[in-house]
C-alpha positions in Angstrom: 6.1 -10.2 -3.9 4.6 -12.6 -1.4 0.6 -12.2 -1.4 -1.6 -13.9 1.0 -4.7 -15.4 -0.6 -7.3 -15.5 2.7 -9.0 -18.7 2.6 -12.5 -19.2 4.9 -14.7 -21.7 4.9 -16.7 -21.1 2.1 -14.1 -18.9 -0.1 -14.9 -19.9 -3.9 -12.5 -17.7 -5.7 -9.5 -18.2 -4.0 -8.0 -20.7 -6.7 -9.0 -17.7 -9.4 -7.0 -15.6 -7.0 -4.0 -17.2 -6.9 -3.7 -18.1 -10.4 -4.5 -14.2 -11.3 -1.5 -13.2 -8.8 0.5 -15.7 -10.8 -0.3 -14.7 -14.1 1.0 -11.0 -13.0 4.3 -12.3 -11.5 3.4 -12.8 -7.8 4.2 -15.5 -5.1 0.5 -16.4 -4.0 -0.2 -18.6 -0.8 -3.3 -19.4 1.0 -3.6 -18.7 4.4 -6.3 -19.5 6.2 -8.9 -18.0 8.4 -7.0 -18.8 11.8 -3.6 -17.9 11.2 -3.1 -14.6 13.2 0.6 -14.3 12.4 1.4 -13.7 8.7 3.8 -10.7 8.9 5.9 -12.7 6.2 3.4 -11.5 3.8 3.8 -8.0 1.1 0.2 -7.9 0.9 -2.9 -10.0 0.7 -6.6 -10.4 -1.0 -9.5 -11.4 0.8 -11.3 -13.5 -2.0 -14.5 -13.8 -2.5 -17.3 -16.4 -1.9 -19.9 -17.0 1.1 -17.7 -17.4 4.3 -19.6 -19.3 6.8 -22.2 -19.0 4.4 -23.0 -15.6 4.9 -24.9 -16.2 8.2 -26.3 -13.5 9.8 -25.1 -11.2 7.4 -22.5 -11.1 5.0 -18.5 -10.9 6.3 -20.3 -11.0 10.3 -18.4 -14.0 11.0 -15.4 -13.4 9.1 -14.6 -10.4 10.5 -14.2 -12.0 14.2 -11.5 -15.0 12.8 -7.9 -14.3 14.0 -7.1 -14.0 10.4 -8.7 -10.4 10.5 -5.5 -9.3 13.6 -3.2 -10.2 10.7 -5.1 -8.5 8.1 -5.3 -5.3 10.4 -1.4 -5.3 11.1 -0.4 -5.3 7.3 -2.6 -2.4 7.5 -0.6 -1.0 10.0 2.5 -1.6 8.2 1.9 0.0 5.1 1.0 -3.4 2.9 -1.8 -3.2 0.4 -5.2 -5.0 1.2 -7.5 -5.8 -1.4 -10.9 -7.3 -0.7 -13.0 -9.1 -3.6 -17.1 -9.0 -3.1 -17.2 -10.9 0.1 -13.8 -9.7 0.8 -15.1 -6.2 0.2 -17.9 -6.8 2.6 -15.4 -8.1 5.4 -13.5 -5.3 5.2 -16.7 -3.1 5.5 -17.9 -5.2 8.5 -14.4 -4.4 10.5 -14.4 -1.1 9.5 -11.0 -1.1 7.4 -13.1 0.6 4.6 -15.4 3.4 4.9 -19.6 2.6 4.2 -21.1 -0.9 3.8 -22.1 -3.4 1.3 -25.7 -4.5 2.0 -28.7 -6.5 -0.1 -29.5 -5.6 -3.4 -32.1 -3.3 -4.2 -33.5 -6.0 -6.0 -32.8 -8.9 -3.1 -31.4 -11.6 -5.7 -28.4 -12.6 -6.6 -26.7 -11.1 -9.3 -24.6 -12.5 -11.9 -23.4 -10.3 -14.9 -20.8 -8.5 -17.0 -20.6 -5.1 -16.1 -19.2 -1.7 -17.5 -16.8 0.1 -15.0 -15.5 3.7 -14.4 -11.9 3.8 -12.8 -12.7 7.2 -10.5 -9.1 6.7 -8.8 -5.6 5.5 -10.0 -4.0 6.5 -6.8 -4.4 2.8 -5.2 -1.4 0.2 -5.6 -4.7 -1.7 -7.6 -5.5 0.8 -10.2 -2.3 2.3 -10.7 -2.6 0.5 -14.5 -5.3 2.1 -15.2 -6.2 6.1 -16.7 -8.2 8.2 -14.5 -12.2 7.5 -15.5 -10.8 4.5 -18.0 -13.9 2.7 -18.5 -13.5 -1.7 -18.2 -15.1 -4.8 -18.1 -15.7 -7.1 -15.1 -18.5 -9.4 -14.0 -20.3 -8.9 -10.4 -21.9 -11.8 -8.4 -23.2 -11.1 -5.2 -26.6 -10.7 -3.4 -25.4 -7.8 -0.9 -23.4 -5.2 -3.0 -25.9 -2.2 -2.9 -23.3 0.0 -1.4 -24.2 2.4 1.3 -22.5 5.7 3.3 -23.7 8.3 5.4 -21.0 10.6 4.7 -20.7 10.8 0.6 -19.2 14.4 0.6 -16.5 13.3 2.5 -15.8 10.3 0.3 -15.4 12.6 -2.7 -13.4 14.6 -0.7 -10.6 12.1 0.4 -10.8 10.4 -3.3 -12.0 7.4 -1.8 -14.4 6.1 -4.8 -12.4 3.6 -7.1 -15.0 2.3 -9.3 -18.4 3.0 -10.2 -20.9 1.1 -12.3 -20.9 3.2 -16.1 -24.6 3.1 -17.2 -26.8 0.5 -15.9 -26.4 0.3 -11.7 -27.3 -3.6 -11.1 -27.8 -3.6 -7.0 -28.9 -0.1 -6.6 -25.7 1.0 -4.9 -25.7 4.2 -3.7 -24.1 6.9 -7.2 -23.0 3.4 -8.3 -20.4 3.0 -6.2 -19.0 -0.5 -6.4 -15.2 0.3 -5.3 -14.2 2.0 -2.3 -10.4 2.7 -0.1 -9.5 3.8 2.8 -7.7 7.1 3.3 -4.2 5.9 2.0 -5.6 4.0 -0.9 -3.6 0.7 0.4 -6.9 -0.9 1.5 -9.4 -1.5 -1.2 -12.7 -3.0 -1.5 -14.6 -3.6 -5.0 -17.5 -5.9 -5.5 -16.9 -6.9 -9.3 -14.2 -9.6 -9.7 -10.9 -8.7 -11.5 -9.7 -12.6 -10.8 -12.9 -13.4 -13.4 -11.6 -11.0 -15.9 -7.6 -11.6 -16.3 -7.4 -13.8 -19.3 -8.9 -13.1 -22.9 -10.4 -16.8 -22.8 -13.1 -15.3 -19.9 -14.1 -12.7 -22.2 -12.1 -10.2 -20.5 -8.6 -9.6 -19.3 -9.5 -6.1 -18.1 -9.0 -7.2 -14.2 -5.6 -8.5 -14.6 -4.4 -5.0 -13.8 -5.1 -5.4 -10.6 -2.6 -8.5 -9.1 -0.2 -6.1 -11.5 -0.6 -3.4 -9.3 -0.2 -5.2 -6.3 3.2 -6.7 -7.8 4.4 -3.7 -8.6 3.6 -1.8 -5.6 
């Protein structure tokens, strides 16, 4: 399974990436923001981190690299997508995932261990997990408060993948933190699963994640 690790300037976890795609059996490689081609690719995570340094908003410049014509044909070909806090917001900003990721109710950056509900185990990501399985993964970002003007149809589709259980850091609309498209191949979660796939980080909880994409 050949899984392109998408690599802007200013990416921060894509070495956490790629060593969590190892550890579950993958063939990681980093591409990088202005390779358009990379149809030789199974599937691919948009790390996260502060590309272009989160000018004028976060993901706004990502989402116009040539990088994003790639991303948006393995889309079109059936390949899973998963997008990691400022991967999540990219894939927000171009629309490949419904609602947005905006600033925290509490505008600051937040960096902590969180308590997670799996609402969906239909994605390629969650498959290893039980339906409402509650885990453990940290969040750090200052624009996760999640937002969308169409909930009921959300719910509908079964397009909420993980909510915050308990306390709700960033004031994200029903505590959404995780989000797909309608086909559950494109994903989006703010918490970090590449932070949480050893025992040594104080979780291995995410590791499930890189599992599901190798086993897709």
């Amino acid at each position: 399974m050949k899984v392109g690790v998408i690599r802007f300037p200013g990416s921060n976890c894509d070495r956490d990436v790629y060593h969590a795609l190892e550890l579950a059996g993958g063939e990681p490689e980093f591409i990088w923001w202005n390779q358009k081609n990379i149809s030789h690719l199974d599937a691919a995570v948009i790390p996260g981190g502060f590309s272009y340094g989160d000018y004028l908003r976060a993901g706004a410049i990502a989402a116009i690299t040539p990088v994003i014509e790639g991303i948006k044909s393995l889309v079109k070909d059936e390949k899973p997508v998963l997008g990691i806090c400022n991967g999540a917001q990219i894939l927000a900003e171009v629309g490949l995932v419904p609602g947005v990721f905006t600033v925290n109710e509490n505008p600051k950056f937040n960096c902590q261990w969180t308590q997670l509900k799996v609402k969906t185990n239909r994605t390629p990501f969650t498959s290893g997990y039980s339906k409402d399985e509650i885990i453990r993964l940290p969040v750090a970002h200052a624009e996760g408060r999640y937002f969308n003007e169409n909930m009921e149809l959300l719910k509908e589709n079964n397009q909420i993948v993980l909510q915050f259980e308990g306390e709700n850091p960033n004031g994200s609309m029903e505590s959404i933190t995780g989000v797909c498209d309608e086909t559950g191949l494109v994903c989006a979660v703010m918490p970090h699963p590449e932070r949480a796939s050893e025992l040594i980080l104080g979780s291995d909880d995410g590791l499930k994640f890189f599992k599901g994409i190798v086993n897709y």
